[in-house]
C-alpha positions as CSV (number, residue, x, y, z in Angstrom):
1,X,-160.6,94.7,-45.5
2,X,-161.6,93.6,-41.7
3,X,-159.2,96.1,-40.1
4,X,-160.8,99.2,-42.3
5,X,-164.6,97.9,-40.5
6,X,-162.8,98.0,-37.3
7,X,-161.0,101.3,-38.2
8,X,-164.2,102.4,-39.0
9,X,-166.0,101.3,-35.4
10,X,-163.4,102.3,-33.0
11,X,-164.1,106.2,-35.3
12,X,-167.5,105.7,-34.6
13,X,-167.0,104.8,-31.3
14,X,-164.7,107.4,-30.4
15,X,-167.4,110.1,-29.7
16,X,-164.8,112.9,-30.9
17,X,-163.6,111.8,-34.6
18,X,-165.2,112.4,-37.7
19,X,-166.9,109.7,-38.8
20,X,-166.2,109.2,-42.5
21,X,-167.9,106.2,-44.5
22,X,-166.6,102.8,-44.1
23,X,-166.1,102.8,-47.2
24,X,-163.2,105.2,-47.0
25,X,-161.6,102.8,-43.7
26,X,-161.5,100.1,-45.8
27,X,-160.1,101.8,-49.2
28,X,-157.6,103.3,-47.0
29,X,-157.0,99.9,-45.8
30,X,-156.7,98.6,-49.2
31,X,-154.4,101.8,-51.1
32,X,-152.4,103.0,-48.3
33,X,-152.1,99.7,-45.9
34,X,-148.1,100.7,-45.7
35,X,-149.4,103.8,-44.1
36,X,-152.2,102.8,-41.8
37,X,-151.8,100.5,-38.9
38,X,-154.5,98.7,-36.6
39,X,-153.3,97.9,-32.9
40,X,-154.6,94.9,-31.2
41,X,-155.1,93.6,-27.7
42,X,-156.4,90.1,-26.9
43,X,-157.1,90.0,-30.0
44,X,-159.2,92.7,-30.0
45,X,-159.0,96.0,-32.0
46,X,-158.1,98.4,-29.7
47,X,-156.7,101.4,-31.8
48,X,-155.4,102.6,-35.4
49,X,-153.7,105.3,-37.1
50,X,-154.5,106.4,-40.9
51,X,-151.9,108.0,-43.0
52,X,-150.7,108.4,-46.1
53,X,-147.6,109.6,-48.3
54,X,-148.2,113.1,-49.8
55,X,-147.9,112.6,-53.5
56,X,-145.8,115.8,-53.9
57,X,-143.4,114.9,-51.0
58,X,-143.0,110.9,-50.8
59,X,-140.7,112.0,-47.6
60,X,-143.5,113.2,-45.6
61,X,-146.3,111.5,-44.0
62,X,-149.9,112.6,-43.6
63,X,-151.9,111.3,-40.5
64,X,-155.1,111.7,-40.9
65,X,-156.9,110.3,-38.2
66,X,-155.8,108.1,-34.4
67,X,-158.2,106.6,-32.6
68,X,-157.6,104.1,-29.4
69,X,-160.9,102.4,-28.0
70,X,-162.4,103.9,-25.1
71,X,-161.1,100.8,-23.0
72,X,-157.6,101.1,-24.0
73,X,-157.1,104.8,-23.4
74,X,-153.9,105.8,-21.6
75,X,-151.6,102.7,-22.8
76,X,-149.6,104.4,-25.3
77,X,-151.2,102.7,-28.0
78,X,-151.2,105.8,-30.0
79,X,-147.7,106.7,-29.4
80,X,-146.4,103.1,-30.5
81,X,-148.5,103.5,-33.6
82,X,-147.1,106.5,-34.7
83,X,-143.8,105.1,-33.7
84,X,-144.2,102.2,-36.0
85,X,-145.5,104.0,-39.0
86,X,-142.0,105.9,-38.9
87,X,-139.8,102.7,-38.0
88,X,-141.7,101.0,-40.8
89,X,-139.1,100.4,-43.7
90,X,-140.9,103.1,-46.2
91,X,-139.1,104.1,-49.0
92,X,-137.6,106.9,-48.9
93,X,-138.1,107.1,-45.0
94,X,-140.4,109.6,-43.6
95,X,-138.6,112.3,-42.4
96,X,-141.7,115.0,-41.6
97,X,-145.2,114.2,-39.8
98,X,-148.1,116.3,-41.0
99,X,-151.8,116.5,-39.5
100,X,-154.4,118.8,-38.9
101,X,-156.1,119.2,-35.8
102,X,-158.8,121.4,-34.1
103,X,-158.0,123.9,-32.0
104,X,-159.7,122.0,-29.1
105,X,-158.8,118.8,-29.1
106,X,-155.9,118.9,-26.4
107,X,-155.3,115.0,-26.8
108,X,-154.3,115.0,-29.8
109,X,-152.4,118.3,-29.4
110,X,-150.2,116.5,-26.6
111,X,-149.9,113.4,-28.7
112,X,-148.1,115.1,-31.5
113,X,-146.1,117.4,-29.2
114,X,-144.6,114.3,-27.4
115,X,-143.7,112.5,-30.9
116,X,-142.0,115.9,-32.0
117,X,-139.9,115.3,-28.7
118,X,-139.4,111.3,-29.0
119,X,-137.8,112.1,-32.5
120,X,-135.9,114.8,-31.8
121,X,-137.9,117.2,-33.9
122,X,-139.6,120.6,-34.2
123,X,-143.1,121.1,-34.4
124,X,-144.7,123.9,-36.0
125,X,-148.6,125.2,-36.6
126,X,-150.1,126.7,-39.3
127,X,-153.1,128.5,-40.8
128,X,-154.3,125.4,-43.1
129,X,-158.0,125.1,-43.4
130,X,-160.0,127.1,-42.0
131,X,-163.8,127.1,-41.0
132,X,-164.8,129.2,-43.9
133,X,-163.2,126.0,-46.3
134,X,-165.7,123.9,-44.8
135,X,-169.1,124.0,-46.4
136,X,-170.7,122.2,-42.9
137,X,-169.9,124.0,-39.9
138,X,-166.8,122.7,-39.6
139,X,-164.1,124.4,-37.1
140,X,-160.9,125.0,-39.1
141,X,-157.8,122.6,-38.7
142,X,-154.7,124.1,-38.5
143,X,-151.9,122.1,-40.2
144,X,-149.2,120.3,-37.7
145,X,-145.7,119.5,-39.4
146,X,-143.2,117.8,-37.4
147,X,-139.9,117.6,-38.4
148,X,-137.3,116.8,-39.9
149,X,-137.1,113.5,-37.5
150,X,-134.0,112.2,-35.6
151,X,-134.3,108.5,-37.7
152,X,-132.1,107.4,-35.0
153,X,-133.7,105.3,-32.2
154,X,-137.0,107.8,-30.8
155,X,-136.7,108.2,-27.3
156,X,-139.2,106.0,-25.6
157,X,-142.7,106.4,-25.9
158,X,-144.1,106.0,-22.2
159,X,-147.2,104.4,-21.4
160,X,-149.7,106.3,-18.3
């Protein structure tokens, strides 16, 4: 349950995620711990990845939120999270990536572009959820899916 509270902080922290309870870090930390990692440095918490297996398609893999610490930006960290979570000896293995993201958040944008490429895979948009879905304000989310992956070894993820 400690890594959901630091899932949660490094979200908060992040000054760009939505901040859900921490009540949902740590029951995501709980129900899906095969599909959510925590990445530390020092000892520290430094970054995490949330994800889950879609029900209907136990082959494909859900990310719902990355976050690396503002002081451990630009190390790959994300990259090698994602990595693992596909490396991890799931069963069946995940062979497609799905997420959502805004149309302006351009980090996350490039992150998911450069796994499509590490695995050998295509990457493809779609109209998902839009703003009118979201009773808050919300700007829509199109849908990401990335796939099917090369399972081979992924061409290396390089740290800036």
């Amino acid at each position: 349950m400690a890594d959901g509270a630091s899932m949660w902080r490094i979200a908060r922290d992040s000054g760009s995620l939505d901040l859900n309870s921490s009540y949902a870090y740590l029951l995501f930390c709980r129900d899906f711990s095969r599909t959510c990692r925590l990445a530390t440095v020092d000892g520290e918490p430094a970054g995490f990845v949330l994800g889950y297996r879609r029900p209907d398609r136990p082959d494909c893999l859900f990310v719902w939120q990355v976050a690396v610490d503002a002081n451990h930006r630009g190390a790959g960290i994300s990259s090698r999270l994602l990595d693992d979570l596909v490396t991890s000896e799931l069963e069946p293995p995940v062979r497609t990536v799905e997420t959502t993201i805004t149309d302006d958040n351009a980090a996350s944008q490039a992150l998911f572009a450069a796994f499509a490429r590490r695995w050998g895979a295509e990457l493809s948009t779609s109209t998902f959820i839009t703003a009118e879905h979201f009773p808050d304000g919300h700007d829509g989310e199109p849908l990401y899916e990335i796939g099917p992956l090369d399972l081979g070894a992924p061409r290396a993820a390089t740290a800036r």
